[in-house]
N, CA, C and O atoms as a DFTB+ gen file, in Angstrom:
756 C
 N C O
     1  1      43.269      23.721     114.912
     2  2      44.232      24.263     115.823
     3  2      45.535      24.491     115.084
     4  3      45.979      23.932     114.081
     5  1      46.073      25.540     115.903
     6  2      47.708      26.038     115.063
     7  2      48.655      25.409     116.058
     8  3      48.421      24.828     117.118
     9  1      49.986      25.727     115.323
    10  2      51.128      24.941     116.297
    11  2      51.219      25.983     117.686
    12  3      51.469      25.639     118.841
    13  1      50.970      27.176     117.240
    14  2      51.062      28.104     118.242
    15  2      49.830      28.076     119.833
    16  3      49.813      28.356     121.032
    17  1      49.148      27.646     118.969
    18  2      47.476      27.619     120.003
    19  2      48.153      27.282     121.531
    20  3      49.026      26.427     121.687
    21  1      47.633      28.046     122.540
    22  2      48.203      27.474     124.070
    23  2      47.368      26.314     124.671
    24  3      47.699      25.742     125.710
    25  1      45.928      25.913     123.734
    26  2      45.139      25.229     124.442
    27  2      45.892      23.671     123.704
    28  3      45.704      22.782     124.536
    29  1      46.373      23.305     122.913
    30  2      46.765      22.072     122.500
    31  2      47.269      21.523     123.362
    32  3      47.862      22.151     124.239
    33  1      47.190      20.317     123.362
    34  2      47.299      19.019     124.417
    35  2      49.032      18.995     124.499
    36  3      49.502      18.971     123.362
    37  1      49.804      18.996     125.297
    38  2      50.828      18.704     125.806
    39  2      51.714      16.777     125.094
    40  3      51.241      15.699     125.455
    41  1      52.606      16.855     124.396
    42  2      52.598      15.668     123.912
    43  2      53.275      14.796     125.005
    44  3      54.269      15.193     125.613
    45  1      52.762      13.733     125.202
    46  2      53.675      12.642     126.238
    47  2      55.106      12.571     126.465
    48  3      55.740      12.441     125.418
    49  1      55.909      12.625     127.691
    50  2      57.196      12.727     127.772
    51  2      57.629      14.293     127.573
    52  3      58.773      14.745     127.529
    53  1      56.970      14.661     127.517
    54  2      57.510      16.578     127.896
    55  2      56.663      17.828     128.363
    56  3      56.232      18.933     128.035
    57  1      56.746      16.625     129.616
    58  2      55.545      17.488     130.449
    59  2      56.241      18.126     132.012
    60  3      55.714      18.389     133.093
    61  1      57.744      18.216     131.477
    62  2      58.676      18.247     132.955
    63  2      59.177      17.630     133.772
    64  3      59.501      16.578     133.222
    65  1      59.405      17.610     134.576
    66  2      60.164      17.062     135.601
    67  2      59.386      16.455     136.312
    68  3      58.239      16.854     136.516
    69  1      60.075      14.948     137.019
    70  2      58.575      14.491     137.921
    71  2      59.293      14.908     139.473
    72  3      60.088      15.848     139.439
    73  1      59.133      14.490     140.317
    74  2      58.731      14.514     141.943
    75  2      60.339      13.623     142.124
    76  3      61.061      13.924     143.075
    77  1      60.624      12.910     141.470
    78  2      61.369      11.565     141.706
    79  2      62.673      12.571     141.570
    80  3      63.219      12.837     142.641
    81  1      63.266      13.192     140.314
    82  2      63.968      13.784     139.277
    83  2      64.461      14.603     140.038
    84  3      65.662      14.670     140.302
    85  1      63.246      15.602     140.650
    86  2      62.965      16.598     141.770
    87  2      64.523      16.994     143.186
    88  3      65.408      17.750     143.585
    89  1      63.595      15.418     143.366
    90  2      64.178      14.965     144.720
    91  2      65.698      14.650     144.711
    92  3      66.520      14.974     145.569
    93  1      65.879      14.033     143.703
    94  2      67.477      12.941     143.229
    95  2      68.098      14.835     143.065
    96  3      68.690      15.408     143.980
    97  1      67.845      15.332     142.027
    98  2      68.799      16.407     142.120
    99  2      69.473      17.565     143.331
   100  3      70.446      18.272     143.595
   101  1      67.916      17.053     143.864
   102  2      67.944      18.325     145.412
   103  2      69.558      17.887     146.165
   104  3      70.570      18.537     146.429
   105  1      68.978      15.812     146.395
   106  2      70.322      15.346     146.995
   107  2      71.298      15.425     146.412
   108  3      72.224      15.666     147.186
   109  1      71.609      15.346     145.392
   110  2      72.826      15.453     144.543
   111  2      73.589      17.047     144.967
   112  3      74.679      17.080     145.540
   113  1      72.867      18.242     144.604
   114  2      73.659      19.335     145.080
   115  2      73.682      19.671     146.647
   116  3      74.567      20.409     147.079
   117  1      72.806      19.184     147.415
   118  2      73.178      18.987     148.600
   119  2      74.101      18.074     149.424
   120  3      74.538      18.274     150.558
   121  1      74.327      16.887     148.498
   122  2      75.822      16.106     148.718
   123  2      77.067      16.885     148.684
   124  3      77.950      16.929     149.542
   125  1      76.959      17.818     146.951
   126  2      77.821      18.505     146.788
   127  2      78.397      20.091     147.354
   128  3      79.463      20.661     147.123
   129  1      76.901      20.621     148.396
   130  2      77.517      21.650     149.438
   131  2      77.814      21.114     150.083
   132  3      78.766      21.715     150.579
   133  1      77.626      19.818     150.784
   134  2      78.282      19.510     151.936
   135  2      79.525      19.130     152.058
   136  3      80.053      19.074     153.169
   137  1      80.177      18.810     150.923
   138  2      81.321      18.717     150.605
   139  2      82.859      19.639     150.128
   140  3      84.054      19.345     150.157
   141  1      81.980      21.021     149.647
   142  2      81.895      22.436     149.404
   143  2      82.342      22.890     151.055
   144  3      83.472      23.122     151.485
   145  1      81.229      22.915     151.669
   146  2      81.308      23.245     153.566
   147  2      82.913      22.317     153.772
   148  3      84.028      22.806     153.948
   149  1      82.550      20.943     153.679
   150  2      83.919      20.388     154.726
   151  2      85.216      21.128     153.706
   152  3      86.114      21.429     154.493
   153  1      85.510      21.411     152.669
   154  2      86.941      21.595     152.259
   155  2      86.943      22.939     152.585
   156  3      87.968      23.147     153.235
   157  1      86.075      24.302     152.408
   158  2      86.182      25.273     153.224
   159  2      86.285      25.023     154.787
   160  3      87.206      25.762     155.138
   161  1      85.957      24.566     155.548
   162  2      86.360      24.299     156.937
   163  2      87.826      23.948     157.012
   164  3      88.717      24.641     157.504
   165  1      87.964      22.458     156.300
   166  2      89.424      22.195     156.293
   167  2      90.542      23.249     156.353
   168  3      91.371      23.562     157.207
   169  1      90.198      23.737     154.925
   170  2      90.712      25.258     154.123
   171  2      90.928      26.153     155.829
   172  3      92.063      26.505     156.150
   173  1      89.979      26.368     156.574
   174  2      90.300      27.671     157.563
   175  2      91.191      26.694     158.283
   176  3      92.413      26.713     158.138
   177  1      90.535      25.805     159.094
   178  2      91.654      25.177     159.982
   179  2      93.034      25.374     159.330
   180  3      93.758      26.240     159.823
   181  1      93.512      24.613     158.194
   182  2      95.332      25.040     157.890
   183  2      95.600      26.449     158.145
   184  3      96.674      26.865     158.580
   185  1      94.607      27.158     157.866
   186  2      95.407      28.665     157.955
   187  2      95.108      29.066     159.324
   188  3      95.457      30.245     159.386
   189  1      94.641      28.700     160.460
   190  2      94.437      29.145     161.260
   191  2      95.528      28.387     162.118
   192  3      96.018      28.898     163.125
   193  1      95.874      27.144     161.657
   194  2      97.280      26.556     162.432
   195  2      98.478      26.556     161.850
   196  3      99.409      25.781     162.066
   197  1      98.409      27.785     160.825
   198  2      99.343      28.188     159.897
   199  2      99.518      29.535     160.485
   200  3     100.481      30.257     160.222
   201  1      98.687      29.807     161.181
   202  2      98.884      31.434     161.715
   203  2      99.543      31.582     162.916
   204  3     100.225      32.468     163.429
   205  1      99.060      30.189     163.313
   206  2      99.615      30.065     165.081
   207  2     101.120      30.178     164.967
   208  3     101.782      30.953     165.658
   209  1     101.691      29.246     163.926
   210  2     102.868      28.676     163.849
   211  2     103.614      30.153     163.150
   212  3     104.819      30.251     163.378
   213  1     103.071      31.112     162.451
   214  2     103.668      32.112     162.223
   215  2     104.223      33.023     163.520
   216  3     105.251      33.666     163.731
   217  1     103.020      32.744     164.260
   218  2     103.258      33.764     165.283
   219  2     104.042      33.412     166.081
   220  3     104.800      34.272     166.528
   221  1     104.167      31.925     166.594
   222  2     104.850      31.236     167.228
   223  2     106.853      31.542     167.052
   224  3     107.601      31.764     168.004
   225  1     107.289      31.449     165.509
   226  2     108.218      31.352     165.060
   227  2     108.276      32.954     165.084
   228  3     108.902      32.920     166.143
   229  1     108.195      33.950     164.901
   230  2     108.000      35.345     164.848
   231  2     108.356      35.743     166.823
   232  3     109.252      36.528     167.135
   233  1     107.515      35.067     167.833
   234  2     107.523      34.974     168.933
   235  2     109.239      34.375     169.103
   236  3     109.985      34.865     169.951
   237  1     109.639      33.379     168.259
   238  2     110.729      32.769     168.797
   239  2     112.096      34.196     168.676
   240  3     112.887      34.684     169.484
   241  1     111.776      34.431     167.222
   242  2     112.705      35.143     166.370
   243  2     112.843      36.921     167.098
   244  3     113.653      37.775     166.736
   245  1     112.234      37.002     167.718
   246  2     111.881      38.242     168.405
   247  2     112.647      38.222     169.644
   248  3     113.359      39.159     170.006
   249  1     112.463      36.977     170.378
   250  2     113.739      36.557     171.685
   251  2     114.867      36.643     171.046
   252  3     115.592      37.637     171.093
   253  1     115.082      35.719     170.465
   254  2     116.141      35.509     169.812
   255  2     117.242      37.031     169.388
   256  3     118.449      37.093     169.623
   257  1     116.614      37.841     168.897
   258  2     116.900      39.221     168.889
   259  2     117.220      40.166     169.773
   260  3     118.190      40.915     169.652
   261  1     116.358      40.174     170.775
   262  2     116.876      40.690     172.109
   263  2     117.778      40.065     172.526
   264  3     118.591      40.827     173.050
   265  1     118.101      38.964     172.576
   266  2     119.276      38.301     173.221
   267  2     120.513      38.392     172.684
   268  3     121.583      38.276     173.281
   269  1     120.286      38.653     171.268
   270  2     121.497      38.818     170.344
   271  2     121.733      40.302     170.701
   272  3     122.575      40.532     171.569
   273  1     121.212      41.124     170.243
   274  2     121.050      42.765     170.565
   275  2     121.959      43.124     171.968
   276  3     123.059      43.675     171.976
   277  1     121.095      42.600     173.285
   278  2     121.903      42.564     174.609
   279  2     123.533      41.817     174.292
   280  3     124.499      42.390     173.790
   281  1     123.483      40.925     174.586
   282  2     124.748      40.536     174.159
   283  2     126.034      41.464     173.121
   284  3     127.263      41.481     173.178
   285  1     125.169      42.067     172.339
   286  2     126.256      42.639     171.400
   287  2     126.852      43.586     171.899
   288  3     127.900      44.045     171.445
   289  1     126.158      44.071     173.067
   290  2     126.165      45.795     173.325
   291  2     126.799      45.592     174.545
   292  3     126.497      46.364     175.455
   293  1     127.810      44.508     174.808
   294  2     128.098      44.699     176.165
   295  2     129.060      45.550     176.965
   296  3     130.174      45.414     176.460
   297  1     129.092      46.273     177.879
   298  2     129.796      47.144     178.529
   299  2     131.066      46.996     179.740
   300  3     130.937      46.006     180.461
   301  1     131.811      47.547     179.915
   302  2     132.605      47.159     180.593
   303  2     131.884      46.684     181.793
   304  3     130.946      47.228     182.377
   305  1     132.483      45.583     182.056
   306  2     131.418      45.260     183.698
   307  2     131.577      43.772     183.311
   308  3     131.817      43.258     182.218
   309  1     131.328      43.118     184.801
   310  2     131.282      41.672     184.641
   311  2     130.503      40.655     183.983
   312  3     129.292      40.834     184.115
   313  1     130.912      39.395     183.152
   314  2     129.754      38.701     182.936
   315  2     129.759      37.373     183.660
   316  3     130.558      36.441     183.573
   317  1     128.596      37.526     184.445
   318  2     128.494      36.090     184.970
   319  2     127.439      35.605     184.746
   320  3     126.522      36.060     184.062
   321  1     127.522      34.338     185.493
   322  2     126.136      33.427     184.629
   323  2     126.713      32.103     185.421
   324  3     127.745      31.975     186.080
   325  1     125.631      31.134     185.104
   326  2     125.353      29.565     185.441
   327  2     124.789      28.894     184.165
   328  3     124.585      29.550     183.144
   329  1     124.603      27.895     184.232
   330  2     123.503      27.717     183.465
   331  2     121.912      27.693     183.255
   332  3     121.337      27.571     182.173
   333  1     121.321      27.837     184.527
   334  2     120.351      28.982     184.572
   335  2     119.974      30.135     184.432
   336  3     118.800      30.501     184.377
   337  1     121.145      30.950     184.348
   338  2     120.542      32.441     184.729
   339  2     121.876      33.258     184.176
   340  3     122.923      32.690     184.484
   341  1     122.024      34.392     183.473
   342  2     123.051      34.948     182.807
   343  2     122.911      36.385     183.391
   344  3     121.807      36.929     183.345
   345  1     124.147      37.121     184.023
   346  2     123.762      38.607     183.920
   347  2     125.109      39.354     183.439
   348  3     126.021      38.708     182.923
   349  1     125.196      40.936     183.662
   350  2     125.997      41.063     182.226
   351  2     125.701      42.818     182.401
   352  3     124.768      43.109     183.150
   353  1     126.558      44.110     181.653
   354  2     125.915      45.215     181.950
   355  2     126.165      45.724     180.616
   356  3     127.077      45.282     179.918
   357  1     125.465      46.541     180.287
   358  2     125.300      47.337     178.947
   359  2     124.479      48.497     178.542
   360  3     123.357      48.524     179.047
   361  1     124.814      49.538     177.678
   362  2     124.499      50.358     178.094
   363  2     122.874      50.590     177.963
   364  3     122.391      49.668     177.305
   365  1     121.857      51.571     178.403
   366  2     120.461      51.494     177.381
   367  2     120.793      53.272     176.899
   368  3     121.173      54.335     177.391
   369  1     120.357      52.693     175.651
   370  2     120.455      54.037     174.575
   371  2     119.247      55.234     175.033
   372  3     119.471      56.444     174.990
   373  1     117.731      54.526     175.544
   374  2     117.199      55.268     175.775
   375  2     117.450      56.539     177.182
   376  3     117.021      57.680     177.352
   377  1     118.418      55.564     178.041
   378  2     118.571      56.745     179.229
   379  2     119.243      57.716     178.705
   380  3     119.156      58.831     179.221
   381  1     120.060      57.505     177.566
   382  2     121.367      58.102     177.297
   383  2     122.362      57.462     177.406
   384  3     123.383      58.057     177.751
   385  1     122.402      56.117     177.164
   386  2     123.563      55.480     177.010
   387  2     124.259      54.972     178.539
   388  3     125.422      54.664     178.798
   389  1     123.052      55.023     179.406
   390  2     123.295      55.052     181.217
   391  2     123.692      53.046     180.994
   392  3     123.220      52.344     180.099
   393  1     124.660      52.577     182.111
   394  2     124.892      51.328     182.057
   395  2     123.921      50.730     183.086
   396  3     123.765      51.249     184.190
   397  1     123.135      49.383     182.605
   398  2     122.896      49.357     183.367
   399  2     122.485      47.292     183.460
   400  3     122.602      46.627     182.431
   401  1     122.109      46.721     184.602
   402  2     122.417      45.514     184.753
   403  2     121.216      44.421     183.996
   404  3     120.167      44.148     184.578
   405  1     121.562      43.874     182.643
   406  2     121.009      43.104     182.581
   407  2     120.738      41.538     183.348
   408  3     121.700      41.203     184.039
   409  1     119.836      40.759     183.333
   410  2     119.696      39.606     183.725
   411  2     118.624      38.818     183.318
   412  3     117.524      39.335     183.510
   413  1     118.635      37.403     182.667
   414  2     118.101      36.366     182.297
   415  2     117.752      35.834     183.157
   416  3     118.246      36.036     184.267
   417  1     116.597      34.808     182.910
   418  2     116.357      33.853     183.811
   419  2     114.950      32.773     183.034
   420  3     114.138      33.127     182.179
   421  1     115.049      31.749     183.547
   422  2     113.796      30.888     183.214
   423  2     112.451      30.941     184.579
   424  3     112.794      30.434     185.647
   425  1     111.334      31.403     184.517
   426  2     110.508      31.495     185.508
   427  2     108.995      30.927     184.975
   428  3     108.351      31.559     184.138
   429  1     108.587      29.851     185.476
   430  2     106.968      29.554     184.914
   431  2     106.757      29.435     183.796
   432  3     105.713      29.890     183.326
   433  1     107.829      28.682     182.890
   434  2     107.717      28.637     181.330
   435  2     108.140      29.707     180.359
   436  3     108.152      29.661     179.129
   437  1     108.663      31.188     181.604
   438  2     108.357      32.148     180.313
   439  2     110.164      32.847     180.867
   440  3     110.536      33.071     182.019
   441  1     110.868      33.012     179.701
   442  2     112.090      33.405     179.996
   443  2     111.815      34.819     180.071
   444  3     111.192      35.472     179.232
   445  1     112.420      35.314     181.334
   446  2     112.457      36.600     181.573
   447  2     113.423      37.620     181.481
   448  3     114.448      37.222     182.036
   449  1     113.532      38.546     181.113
   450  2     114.322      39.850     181.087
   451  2     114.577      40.955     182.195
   452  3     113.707      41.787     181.935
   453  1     115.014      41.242     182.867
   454  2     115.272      42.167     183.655
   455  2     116.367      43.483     183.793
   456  3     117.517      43.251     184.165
   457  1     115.990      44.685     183.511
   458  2     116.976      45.726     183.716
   459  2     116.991      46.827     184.586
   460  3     116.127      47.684     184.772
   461  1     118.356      46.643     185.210
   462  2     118.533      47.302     186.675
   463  2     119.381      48.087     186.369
   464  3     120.482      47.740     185.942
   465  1     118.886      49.725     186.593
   466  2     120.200      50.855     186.633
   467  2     119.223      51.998     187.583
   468  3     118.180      51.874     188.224
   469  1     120.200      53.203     187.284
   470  2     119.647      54.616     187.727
   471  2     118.082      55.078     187.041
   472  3     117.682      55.381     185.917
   473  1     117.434      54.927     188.508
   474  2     115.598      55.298     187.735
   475  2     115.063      54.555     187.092
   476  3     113.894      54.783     186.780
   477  1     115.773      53.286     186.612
   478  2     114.572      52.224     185.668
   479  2     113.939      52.003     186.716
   480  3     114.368      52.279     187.836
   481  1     112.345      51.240     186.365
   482  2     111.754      50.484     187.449
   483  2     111.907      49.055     187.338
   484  3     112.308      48.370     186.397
   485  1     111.509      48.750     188.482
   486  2     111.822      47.382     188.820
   487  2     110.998      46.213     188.059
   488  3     109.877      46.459     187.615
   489  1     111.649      44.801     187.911
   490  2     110.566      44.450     187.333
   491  2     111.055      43.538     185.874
   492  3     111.882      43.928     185.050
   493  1     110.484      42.565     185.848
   494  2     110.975      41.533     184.675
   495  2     109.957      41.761     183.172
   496  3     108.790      42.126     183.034
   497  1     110.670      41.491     182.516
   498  2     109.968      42.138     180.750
   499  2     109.692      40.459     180.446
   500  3     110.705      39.869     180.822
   501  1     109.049      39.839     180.099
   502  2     108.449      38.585     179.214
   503  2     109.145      38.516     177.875
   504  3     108.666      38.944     176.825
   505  1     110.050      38.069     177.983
   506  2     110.719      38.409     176.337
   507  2     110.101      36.611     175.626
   508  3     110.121      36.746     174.403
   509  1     109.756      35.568     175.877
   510  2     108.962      34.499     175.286
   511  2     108.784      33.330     176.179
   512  3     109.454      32.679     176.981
   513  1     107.134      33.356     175.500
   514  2     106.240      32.149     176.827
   515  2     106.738      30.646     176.089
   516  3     107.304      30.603     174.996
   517  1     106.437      29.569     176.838
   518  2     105.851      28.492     176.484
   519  2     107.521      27.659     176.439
   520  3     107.755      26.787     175.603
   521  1     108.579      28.118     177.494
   522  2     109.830      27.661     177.743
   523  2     109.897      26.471     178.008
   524  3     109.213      26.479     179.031
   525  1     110.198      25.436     177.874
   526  2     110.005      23.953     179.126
   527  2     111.335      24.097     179.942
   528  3     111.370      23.897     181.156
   529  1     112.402      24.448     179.213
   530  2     113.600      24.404     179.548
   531  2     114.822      25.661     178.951
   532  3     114.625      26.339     177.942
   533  1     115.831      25.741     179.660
   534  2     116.608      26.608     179.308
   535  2     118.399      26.452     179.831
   536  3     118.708      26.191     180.993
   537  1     119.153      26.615     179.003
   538  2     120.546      26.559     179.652
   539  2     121.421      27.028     178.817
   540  3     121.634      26.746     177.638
   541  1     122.047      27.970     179.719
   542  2     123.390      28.682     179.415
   543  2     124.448      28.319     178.816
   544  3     124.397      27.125     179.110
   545  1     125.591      28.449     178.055
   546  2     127.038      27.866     178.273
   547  2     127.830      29.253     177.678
   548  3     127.414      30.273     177.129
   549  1     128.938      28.856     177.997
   550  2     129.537      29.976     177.837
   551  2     131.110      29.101     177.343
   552  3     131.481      28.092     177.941
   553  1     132.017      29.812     175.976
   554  2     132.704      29.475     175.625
   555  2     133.822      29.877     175.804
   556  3     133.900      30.661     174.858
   557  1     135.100      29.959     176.486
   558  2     135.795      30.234     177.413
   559  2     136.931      30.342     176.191
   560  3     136.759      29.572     175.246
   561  1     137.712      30.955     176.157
   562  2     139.395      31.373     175.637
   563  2     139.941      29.930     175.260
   564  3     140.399      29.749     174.132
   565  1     139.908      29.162     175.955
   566  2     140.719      28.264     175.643
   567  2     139.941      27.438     174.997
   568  3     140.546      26.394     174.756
   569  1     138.418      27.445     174.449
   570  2     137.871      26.651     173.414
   571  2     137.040      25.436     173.799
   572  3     136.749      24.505     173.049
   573  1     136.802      25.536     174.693
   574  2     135.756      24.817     175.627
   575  2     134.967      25.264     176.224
   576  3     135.111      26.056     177.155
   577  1     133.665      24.694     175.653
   578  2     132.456      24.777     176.148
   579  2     131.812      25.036     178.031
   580  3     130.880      24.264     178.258
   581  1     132.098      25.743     178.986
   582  2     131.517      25.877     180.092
   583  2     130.028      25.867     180.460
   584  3     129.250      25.991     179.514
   585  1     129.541      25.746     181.626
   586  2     127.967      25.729     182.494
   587  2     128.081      26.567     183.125
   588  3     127.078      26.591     183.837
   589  1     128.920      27.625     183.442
   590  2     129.264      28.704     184.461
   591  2     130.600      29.720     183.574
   592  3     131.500      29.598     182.743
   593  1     129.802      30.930     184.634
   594  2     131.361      32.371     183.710
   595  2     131.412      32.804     184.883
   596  3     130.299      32.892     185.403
   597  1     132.280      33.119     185.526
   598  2     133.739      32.681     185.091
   599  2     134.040      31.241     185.486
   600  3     133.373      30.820     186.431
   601  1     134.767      30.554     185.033
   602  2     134.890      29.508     184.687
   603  2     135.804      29.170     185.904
   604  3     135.559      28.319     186.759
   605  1     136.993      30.049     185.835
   606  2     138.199      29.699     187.248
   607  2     138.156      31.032     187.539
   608  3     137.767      31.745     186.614
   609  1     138.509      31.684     188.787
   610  2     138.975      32.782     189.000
   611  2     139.789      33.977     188.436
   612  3     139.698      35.197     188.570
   613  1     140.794      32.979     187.610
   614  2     141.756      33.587     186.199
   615  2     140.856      34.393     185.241
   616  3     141.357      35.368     184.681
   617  1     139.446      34.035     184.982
   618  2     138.661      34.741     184.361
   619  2     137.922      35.250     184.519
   620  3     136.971      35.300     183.739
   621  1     138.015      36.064     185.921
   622  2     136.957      36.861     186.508
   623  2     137.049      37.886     185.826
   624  3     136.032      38.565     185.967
   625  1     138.100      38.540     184.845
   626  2     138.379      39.791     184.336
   627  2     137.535      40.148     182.893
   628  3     136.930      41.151     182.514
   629  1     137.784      38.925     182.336
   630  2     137.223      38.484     180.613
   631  2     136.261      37.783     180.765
   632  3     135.839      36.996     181.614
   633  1     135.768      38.430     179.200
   634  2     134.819      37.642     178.544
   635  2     134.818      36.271     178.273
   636  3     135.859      35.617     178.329
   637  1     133.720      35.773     177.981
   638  2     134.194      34.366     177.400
   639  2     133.592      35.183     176.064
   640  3     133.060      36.292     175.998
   641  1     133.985      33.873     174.691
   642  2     134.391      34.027     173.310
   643  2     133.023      33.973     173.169
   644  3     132.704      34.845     172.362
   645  1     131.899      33.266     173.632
   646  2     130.742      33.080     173.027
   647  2     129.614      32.909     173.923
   648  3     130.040      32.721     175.062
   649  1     128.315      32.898     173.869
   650  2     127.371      32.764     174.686
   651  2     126.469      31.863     173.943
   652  3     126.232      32.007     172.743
   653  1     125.948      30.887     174.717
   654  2     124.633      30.007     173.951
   655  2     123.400      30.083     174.469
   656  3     123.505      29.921     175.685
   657  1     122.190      30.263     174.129
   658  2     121.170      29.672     174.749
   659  2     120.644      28.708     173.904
   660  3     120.446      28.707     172.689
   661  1     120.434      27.795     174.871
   662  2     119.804      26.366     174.400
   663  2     117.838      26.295     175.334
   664  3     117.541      26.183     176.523
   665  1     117.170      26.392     174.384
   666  2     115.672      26.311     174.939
   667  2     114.964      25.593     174.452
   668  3     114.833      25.660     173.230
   669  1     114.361      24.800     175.066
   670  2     113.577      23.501     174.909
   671  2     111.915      23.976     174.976
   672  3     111.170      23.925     175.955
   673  1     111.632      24.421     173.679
   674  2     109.743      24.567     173.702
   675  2     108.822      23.945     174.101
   676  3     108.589      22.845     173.601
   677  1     108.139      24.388     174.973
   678  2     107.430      23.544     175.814
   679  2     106.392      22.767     175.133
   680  3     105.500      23.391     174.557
   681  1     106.390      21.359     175.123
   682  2     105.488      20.503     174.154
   683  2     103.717      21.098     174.144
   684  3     103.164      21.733     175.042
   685  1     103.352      20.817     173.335
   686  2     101.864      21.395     173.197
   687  2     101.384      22.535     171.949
   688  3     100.302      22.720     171.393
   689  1     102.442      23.048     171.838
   690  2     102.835      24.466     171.522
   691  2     102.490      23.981     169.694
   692  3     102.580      22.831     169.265
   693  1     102.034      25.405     168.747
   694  2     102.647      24.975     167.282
   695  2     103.891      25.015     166.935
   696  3     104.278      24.847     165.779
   697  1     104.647      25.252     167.949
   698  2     106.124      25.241     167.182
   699  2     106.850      23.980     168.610
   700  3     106.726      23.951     169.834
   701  1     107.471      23.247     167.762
   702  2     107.816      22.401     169.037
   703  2     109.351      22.194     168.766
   704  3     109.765      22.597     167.679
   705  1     110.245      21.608     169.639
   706  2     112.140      21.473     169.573
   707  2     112.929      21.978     170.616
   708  3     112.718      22.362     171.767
   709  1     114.020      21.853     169.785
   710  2     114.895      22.964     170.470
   711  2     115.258      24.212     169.509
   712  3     115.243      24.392     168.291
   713  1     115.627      25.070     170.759
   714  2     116.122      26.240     169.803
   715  2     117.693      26.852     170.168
   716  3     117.760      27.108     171.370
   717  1     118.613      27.067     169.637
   718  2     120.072      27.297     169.861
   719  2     120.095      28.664     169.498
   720  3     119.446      28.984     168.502
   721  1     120.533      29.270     169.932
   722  2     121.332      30.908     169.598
   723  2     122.359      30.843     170.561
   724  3     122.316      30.769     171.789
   725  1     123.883      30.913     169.248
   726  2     124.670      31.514     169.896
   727  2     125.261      32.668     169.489
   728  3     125.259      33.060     168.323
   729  1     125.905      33.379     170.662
   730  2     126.244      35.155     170.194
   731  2     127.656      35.100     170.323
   732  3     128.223      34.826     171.380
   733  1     128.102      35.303     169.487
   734  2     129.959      36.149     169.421
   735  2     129.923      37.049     170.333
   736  3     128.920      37.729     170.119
   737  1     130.692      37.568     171.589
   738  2     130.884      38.769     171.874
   739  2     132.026      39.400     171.496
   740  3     133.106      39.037     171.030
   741  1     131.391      40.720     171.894
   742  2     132.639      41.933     171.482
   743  2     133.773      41.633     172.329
   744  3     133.849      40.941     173.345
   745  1     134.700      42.352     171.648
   746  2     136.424      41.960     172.437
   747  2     136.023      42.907     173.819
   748  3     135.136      43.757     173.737
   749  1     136.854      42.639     175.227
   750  2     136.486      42.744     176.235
   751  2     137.443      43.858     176.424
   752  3     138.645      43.669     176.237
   753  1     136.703      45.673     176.994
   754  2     137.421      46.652     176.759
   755  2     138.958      46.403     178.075
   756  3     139.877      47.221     178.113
């Protein structure tokens, strides 16, 4: 016989793998997908409560904007308010610059928007859900903080210097606290 011959006897100890060898490796890389699986799972969960919280803060920052926006643009006309509920007139660019009555409010968690003039329809805009709480103040000429505008009768005419909203996110939520915006207003025509 040659070294090459296929019929020669197989020498002891290298005859492959046994059954035992088999088995131990199967578990071994099946330990190691399963471990593979949980850090990809993990892996989606962060980004999926990484997404919430984007949207959440994006959701905040978006109120936050309208409120700044309204506020900036305010028009001759009264501003009153409590600390519930703020209203106020300004113009909308889309009628053509027509004035017309904004108003705030907290309703069912979700702070609402409302604008009243010539031909708008009726009807509150959702400007952000998931409110627990909400309150006004208003910063008056003489440098103190108010819960109500006008403050005395003396200031039924003027502005106050500043506007706050203070909103308390309703627990549960990915974004949880408080949130503060306050707006400078324009000098009062």
């Amino acid at each position: 016989m040659t070294d090459g011959d296929a019929s020669s006897p197989v020498p002891a100890g290298e005859a492959g793998f046994t059954l035992i060898e088999l088995i131990i490796s199967l578990a071994l890389f099946g330990l190691i997908a399963m471990a593979g699986l949980a850090l990809v799972d993990a892996l989606m969960g962060i980004q999926s409560r990484t997404e919430g919280r984007l949207d959440r803060l994006a959701e905040i920052q978006r109120a936050m904007f309208v409120i700044d926006n309204d506020l900036s643009q305010l028009s001759a006309g009264p501003l009153t308010g409590d600390a519930a509920t703020l209203s106020f007139t300004r113009p909308l660019a889309a009628a053509g610059g027509v004035p017309v009555q904004v108003h705030y409010q907290l309703g069912a968690g979700t702070l609402l928007r409302s604008a009243r003039g010539n031909g708008l329809p009726q009807g509150a805009q959702r400007v952000m859900q998931g409110v627990a709480s909400l309150r006004w103040s208003y910063l008056a000429p003489s440098g103190g903080w108010t819960d109500h505008w006008p403050a005395s009768p003396d200031e039924a005419k003027i502005w106050p210097l500043a506007v706050a909203a203070d909103m308390v996110l309703a627990p549960g939520g990915s974004v949880q606290g408080r949130v503060r915006r306050v707006v400078a207003l324009p000098v009062h025509p």
